[in-house]
N, C-alpha and C positions, 0 to 999 in steps of 0.2 A: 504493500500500500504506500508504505514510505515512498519508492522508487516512480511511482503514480504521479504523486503529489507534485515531486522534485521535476519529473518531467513537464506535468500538467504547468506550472510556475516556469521553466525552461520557454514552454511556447509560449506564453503570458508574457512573458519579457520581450522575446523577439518581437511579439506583434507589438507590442507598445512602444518599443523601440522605434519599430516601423513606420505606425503609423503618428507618431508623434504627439498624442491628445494631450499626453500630462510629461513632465518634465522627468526626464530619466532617474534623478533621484528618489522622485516619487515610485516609479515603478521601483526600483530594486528595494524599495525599505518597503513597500508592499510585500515585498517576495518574502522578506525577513520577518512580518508581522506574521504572516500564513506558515512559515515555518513552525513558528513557535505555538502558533495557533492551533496546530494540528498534532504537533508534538512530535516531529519532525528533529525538532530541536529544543533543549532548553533555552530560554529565556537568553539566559547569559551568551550563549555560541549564538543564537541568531542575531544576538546584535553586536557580537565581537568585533566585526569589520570595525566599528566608529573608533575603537580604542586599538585598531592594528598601527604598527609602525610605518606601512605605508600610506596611512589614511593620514597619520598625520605627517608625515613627513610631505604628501603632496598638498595637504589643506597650511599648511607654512610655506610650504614656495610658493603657492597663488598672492598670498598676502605680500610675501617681499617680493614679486614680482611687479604687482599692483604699486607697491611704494615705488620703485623702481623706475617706472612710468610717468612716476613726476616731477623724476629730477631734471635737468635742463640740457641733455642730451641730444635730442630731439630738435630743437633752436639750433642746437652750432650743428647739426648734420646737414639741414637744411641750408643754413650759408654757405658752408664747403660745398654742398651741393652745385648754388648757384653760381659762384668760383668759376666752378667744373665745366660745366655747361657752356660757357665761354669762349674756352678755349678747344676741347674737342669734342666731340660727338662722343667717339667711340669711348674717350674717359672717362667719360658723367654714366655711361652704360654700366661699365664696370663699377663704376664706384658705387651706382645704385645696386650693381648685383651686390657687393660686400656689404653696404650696409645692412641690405634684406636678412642678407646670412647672418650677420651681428645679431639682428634683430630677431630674428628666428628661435634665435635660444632662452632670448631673455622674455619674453610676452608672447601673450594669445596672438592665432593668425588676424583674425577678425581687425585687433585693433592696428595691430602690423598692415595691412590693407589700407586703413582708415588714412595712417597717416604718411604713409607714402604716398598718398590720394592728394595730399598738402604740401607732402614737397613737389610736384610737379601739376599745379595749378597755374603755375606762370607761363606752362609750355605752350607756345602757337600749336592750334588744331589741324593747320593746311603745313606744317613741318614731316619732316620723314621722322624726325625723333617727334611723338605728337604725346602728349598726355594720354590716352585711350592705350596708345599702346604700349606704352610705361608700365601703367599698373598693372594689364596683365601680365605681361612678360615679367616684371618683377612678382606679381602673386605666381608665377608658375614656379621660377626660383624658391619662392618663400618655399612649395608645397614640396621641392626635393631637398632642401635643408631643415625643415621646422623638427626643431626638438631634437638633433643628431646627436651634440654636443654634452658631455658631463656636466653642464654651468648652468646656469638658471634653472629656468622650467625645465631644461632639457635633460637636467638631472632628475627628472621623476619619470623620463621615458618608459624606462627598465621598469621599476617599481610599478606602474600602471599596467605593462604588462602584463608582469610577473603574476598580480594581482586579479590578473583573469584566470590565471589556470593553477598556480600552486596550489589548490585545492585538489587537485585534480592526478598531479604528478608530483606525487609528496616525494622530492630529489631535490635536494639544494645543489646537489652539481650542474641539474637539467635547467635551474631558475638564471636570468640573462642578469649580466654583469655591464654597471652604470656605461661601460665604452663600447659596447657588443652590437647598440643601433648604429654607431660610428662605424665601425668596422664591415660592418654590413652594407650601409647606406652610402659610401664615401663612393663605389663606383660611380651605381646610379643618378648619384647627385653631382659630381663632377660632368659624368657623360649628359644630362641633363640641361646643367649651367651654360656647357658648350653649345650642345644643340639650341638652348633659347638664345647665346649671342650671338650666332648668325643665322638661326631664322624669324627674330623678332619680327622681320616687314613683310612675313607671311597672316599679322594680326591685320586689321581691319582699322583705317583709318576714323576714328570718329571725333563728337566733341565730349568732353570731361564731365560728366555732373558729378561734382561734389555735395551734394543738397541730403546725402545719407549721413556724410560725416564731417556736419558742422558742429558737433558737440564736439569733438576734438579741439579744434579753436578755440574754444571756452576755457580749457583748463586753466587753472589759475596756478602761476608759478610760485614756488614755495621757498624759503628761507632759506639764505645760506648754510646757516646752522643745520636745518633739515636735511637739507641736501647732500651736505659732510657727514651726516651721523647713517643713512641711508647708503651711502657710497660706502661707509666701513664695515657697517653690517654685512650687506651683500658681499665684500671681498672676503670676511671671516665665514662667510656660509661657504660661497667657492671655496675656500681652501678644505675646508672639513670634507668634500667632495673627493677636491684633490688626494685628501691624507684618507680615507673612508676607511681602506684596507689595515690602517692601521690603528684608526681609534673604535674600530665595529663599530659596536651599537650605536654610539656615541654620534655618527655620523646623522642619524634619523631626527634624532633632539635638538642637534644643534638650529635649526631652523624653527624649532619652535620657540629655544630659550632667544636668539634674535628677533621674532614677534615684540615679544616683550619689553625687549629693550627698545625697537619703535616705539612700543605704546607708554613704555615709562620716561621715556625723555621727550613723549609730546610729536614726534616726528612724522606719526599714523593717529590718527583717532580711536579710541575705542571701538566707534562703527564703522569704520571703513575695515579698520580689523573684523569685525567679528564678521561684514557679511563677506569677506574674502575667506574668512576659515568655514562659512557655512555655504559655500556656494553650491548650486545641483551637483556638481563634479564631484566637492567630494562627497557628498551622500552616496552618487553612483559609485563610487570605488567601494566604499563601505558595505554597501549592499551585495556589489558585484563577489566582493571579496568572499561573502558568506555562500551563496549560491553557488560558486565555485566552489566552496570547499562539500558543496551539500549535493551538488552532480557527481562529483570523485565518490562521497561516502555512499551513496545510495544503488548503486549500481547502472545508474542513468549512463555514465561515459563510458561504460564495458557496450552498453547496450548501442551508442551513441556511434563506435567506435567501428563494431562488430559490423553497423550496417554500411557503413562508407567504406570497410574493406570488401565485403560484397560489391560493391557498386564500382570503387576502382581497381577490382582485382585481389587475390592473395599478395602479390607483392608487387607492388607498381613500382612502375621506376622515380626514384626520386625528384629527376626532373619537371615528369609530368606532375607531380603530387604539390611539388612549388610555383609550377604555372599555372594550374587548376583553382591552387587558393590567392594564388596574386588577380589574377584576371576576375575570382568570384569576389574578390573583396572591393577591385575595383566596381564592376558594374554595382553589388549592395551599395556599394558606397554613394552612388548615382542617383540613389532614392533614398537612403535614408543615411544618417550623418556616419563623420567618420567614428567617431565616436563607439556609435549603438554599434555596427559593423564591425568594430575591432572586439567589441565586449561579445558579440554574439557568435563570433567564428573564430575565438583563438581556443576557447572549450573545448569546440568540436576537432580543431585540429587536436590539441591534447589528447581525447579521448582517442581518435583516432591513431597517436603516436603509441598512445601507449598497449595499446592492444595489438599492432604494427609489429613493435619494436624500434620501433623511429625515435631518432632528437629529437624532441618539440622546439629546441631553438630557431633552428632555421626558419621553420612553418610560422613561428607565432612573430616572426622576425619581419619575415615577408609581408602578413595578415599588417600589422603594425605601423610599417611602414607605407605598403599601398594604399592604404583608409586614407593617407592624406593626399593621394595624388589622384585621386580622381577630378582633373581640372575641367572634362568636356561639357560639360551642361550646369547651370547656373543652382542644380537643386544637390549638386557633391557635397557643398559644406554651406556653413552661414561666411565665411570669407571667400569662397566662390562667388556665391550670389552676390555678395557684395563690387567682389571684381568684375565680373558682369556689368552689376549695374552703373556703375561708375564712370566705366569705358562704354556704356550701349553696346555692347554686343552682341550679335543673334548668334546661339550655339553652330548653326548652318554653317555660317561664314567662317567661324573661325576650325569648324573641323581639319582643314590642311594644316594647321599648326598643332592641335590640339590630339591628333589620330597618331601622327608622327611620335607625337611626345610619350602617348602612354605605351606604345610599341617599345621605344629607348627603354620606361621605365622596367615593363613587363622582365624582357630579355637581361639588361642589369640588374635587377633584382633576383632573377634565379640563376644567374653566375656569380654573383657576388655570394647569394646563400650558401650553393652549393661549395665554394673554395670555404669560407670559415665553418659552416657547420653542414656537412652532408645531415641527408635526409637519414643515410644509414652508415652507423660510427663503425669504423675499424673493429 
């Protein structure tokens, strides 16, 4: 009956995932209520996700990411910028590709979008470097670098993960290590960055509307003071990342005992802290967290597992098995975010692995990183749509650039997999 339950809650999630009615976090703490409700689980385990170490380890880096965001970074980018543009073409390209990457690690895509959308507001619409085509081609960049890096946000990559399926493959050796999206994702994203710097003038000339993200302009710039104590914070979190291997546990806290000191020298607000440590994300990690550990115990990913080896065979080849889930995560990703997409199919690959006899790293490696590059249709992410809208774009038109791209992605993604973690280990 248990195993009933766990599935019946399984497809509750996906479709809610799917269909998008209620906010993610609502569905997973749904799933967690019905666990316990049912007796599925004690009280205590179905809500253990909120007090796990990666629930809070990523609800503190949303917070100093958020602070992060208001220091005055963003001002001197934009005048370097304008510098740039000046004097070449092809340097202001580049330098906006590096920025996007900078930017990439430290902040959500969405707002990343937003405000590259304001550094090139000054661009002529009748130029070959035109604003329209800026912000895509810089959101495509965003979408093969975002979150690669062990530093910022990008340091909860792994953890986020991880947090989909360690429930599932109780192996700390099989769970991904903070540099492991790096290592994985550095082809594709290299091969990637190349193909958008010289196929940029395959996007679509139009004109800019910025009218989505004039809340940006509004910020209001914050104190020197603040600014300094926010800058030191963030460089003592990075390091505790850098040193993780060697202080453990200690690495997961640190981020939270730096909250505090925002909030105790005034730097963060109380409420700007608490609704970054309460945002949907991390409830969904929370919840995800438990649900995963509740498909592994139930017998749900034997069951999960058993039917997708039917379907690709007794032993597929590993190739196929990481184009299969690259290409399926891309098209989910198409319709419903990257997000619900990564939480809903790295399970199944797990289940899958482990019934196989497969690494799950690679597979959940793959799943992880293609959620975010689903760039062809305006409904892949909420910083898609936003790219879209910004530049007017109609998906039509920009297919010759955007079919090209996910082919690059597809192809380096299951060669880059296959070289650091085969599907099947020595």
């Amino acid at each position: 009956m248990h195993m009933y339950i766990v599935l019946g809650l399984l497809v509750f999630m996906i479709v809610m995932f799917f269909t998008g009615k209620v906010p993610y976090g609502v569905t997973t703490m749904t799933c967690c209520v019905v666990l316990a409700l049912t007796g599925v689980f004690d009280i205590s385990t179905a809500f253990s996700g909120l007090a796990n170490r990666t629930t809070i380890l990523i609800a503190s880096m949303f917070t100093i990411a958020y602070a992060f965001g208001k220091t005055s970074l963003i001002n001197r980018i934009r005048a370097a910028m304008d510098k740039i543009k000046e004097k070449s073409g092809l340097a202001f390209i580049i330098f906006l590709f590096l920025v996007t990457i900078v930017l990439a690690q430290l902040m959500g895509r969405t707002a990343i979008v937003s405000i590259i959308a304001l550094f090139l507001v000054s661009l002529d619409d009748d130029d070959e470097i035109c604003g329209s085509r800026m912000v895509f081609v810089a959101f495509s960049v965003l979408a093969a670098w975002s979150l690669k890096l062990p530093v910022g946000l990008g340091a909860t990559a792994s953890a986020t993960a991880n947090a989909y399926y360690e429930g599932i493959i109780n192996n700390p050796d099989l769970m991904l290590m903070p540099t492991d999206f790096f290592k994985v994702s550095a082809l594709p994203a290299i091969a990637l960055t190349i193909y958008a710097l010289f196929a940029w003038k395959l996007i679509p000339k139009n004109s800019l509307n910025t009218s989505n993200v004039k809340e940006v302009k509004k910020a209001e710039a914050i104190s020197k003071r603040d600014e300094t104590i926010i800058n030191i914070v963030f460089v003592v979190v990075l390091l505790g990342f850098i040193f993780g291997s060697k202080i453990g546990n200690l690495m997961y806290v640190i981020p939270a005992a730096a909250v505090l000191v925002l909030i105790y020298t005034k730097a963060l607000t109380t409420k700007e802290a608490v609704n970054s440590l309460t945002g949907d994300m991390v409830w969904m990690i929370a919840g995800v967290l438990v649900m995963s550990d509740a498909i592994g115990k139930s017998g749900v990913g034997d069951l999960i597992g058993n039917s997708l080896l039917q379907i690709l065979g007794s032993h597929p080849s590993g190739t196929v098995v990481l184009v299969v889930f690259t290409v399926v995560t891309i098209v989910m990703t198409t319709f419903m975010s990257n997000t619900g997409t990564a939480a809903v199919l790295t399970p199944i690959a797990a289940s899958l692995s482990m019934v196989a006899g497969m690494d799950p790293r690679g597979i959940v490696l793959v799943i992880n990183i293609a959620a975010i590059m689903a760039i062809a249709f305006p409904s892949g992410s909420a910083e898609c749509a936003l790219a879209f809208a910004i530049g007017q774009h109609s998906p039509g038109k920009l297919l010759k650039y955007t079919i090209p791209y996910l082919l690059i992605a597809v192809v380096t993604l299951t060669i880059s997999a296959s070289i650091f973690f085969p599907v099947y280990p020595n």
